[in-house]
C-alpha positions in Angstrom: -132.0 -4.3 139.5 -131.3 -2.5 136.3 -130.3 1.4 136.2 -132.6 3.7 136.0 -133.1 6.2 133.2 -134.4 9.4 131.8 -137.6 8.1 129.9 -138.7 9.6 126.7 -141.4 7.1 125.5 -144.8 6.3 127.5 -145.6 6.6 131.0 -142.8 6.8 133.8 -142.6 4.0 135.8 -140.9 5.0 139.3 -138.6 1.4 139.7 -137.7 1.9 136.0 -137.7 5.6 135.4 -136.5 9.1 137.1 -139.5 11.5 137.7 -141.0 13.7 139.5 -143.7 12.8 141.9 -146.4 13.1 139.4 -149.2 13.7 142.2 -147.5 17.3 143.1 -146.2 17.9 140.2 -150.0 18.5 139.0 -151.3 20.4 142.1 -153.1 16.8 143.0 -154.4 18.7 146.4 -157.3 20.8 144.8 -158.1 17.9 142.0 -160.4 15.8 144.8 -162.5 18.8 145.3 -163.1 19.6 141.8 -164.1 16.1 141.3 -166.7 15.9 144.3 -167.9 19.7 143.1 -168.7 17.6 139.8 -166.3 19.9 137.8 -163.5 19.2 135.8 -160.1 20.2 134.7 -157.8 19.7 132.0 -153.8 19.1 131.9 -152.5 20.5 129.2 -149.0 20.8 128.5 -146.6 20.1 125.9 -145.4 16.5 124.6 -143.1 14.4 127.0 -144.1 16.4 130.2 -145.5 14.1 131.9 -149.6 14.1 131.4 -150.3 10.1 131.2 -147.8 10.0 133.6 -149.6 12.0 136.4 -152.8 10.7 134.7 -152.3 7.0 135.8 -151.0 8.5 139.4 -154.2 10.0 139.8 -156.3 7.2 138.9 -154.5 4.9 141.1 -155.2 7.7 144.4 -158.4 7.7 143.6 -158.7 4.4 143.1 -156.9 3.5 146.4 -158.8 6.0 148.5 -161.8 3.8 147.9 -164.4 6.3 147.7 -164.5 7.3 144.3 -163.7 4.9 141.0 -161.7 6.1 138.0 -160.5 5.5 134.8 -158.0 7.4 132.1 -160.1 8.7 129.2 -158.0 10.7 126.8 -159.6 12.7 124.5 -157.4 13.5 121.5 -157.6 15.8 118.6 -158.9 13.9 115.2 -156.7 14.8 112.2 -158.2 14.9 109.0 
């Protein structure tokens, strides 16, 4: 297996990548409830933090849990 390293482009991938678990590193505990509430929330952070990254961890737990479905939809400023 190759080395890991400190990513700077894309998503982390754990067997490739150091980071942080992305799941606590959000507060993933209260997300669940916001989403059966029918609420939502936003991350919001600066670039290279980590959003897609705990984006795509949260998809798959919700996914896996097998109660709810989900699917990354990012939402991105237009530019002129």
């Amino acid at each position: 297996m190759d080395e890991k390293f400190f990513n700077t482009a894309g998503p982390g991938k754990e067997n490739k990548h150091y980071i942080v678990d992305p799941l606590r590193r959000v507060g993933y505990d209260e997300i669940p409830n916001l989403i059966r509430q029918e609420r939502y929330f936003v991350l919001y952070a600066p670039r290279q933090t980590g959003k897609t990254t705990s984006l795509l961890a949260m998809v798959g737990q919700i996914n896996g849990e097998g109660r709810d479905w989900s699917t990354p939809w990012p939402i991105r400023r237009l530019s002129k």
